[in-house]
N, C-alpha and C positions, 0 to 999 in steps of 0.2 A: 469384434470387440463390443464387450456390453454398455449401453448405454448408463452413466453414472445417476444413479437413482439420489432424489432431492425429496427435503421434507416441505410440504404442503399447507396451509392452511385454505379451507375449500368454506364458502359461506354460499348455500342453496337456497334459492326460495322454490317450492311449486305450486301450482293452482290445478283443480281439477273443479269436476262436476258434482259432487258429494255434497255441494250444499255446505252447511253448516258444521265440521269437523268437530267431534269429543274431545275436549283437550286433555281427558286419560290416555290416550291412543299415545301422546306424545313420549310417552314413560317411554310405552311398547316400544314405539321407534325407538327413542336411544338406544335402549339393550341391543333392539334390532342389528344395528350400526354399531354394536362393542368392537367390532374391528376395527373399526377407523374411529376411533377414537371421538365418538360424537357428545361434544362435550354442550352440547344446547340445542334445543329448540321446539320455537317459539310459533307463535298462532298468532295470526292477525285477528284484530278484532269483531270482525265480521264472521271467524270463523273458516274462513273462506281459503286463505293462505297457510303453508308451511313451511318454517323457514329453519335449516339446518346447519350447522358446524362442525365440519369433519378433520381430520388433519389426516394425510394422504400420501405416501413413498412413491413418487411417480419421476421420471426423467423431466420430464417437460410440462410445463401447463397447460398444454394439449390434453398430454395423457392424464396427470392432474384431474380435471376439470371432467373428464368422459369415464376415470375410475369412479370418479365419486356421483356421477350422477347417474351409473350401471347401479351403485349399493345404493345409491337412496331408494330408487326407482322400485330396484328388488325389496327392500323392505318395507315400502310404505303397500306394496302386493301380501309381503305377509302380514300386516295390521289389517291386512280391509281396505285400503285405499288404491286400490289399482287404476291404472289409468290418471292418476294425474301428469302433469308436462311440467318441467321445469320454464320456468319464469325470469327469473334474475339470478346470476351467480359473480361471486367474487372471489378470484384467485390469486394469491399472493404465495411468497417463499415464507418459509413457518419464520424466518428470522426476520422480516421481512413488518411481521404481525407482532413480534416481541419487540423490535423497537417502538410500533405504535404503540402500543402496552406498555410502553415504558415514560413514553411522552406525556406530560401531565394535557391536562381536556378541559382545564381552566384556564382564565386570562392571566395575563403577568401583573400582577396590581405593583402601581406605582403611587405614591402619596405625594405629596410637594415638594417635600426635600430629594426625593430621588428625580422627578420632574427637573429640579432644576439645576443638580448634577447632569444629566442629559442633556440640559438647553446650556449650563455653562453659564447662567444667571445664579443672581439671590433668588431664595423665598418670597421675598418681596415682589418681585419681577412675575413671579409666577402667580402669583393672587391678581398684578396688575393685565395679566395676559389673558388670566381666563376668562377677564372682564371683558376680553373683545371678543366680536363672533364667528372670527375665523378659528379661535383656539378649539379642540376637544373637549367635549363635554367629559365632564366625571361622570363614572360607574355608579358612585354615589358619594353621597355627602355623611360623613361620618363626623362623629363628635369629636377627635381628633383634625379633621378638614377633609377634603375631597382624595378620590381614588380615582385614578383613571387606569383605563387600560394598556401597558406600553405600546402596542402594534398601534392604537389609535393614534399616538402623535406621527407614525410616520407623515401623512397629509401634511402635518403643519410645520413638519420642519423640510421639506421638499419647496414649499412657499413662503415662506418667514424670510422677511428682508430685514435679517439682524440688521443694527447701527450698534456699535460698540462706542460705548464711553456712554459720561450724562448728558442728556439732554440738556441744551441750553436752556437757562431760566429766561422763561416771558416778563420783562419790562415793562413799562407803561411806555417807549417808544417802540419797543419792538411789536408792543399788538395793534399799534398803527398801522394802516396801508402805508409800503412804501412811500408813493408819492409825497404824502401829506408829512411824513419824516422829514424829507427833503425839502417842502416848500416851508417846513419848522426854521432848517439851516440856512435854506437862504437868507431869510429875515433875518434872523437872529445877525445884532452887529455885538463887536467886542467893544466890552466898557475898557476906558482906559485905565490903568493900573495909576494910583498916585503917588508921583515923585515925594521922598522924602526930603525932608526941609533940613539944610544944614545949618 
């Protein structure tokens, strides 16, 4: 029974001895590789590297991985570049590559009011939070108010010792030491209340 053939995405780099590589050559190669579908590539800046994009009908990523490094191989011998060695490869299932390609490659920007549907606070709360330095910095500071990244608060909500309700309000006995509250109380005698006079 024949083994069920899979679509491919094949990403090659190789390095050889050639010194400084023509980056017209790279045309050449792609046409080289019209069979598989070689939809890029790219030269390192030194010249020195070439790095290729194939898409590939192979059973397995074995075979995957050893068809496409036979046709690059072969074609970079028809450009003039014979003798180079493969260096770094990355294989994946073509569907595989289309879900990456599908996932955005930006951060999730969140503003205050989305911050603090997350935390389950007011806006308020969340201006007063980012004033401490355990919270996540914003991404930036806009003229509307700060952005942050969502994945950034995971840290601060792993360690955030909510207290739900208000905070009690600070008295003038309450920001006494204890003790000295209590050495207030013991002193303190009760005035007598005056009897009414019939």
């Amino acid at each position: 029974m024949a083994a069920r053939m899979k679509e491919w995405s094949v990403g090659l780099e190789f390095t050889g001895r050639h010194g400084a590589v023509d980056p017209d050559v790279l045309f050449d190669l792609i046409e080289a590789l019209e069979d598989y579908h070689a939809g890029a590539a790219s030269l390192s800046p030194d010249g020195t590297r070439i790095g290729v994009d194939l898409w590939v009908e192979a059973p397995s990523l074995r075979a995957a991985l050893a068809a496409s490094e036979r046709a690059v191989l072969r074609a970079l011998a028809a450009v003039g570049l014979a003798g180079m060695s493969i260096t770094a490869a990355d294989v994946k299932p073509w569907a595989e590559l289309e879900a990456d390609l599908a996932r955005p490659n930006y951060p999730e920007l969140v503003g205050v009011a989305e911050m603090a549907e997350i935390l389950g606070v007011s806006k308020q709360r969340i201006s007063e939070l980012a004033a401490t330095p355990k919270f996540p910095r914003p991404l930036a500071q806009l003229k509307g108010g700060p952005v942050w990244d969502r994945a950034s608060i995971g840290n601060f909500l792993q360690t955030w010792q909510r207290k739900p309700g208000r905070p009690r309000k600070r008295t003038a006995a309450t920001r006494k030491p204890l003790t000295t509250v209590r050495a207030d109380v013991a002193t303190l005698t009760p005035t007598p209340k005056p009897t009414p006079s019939i």
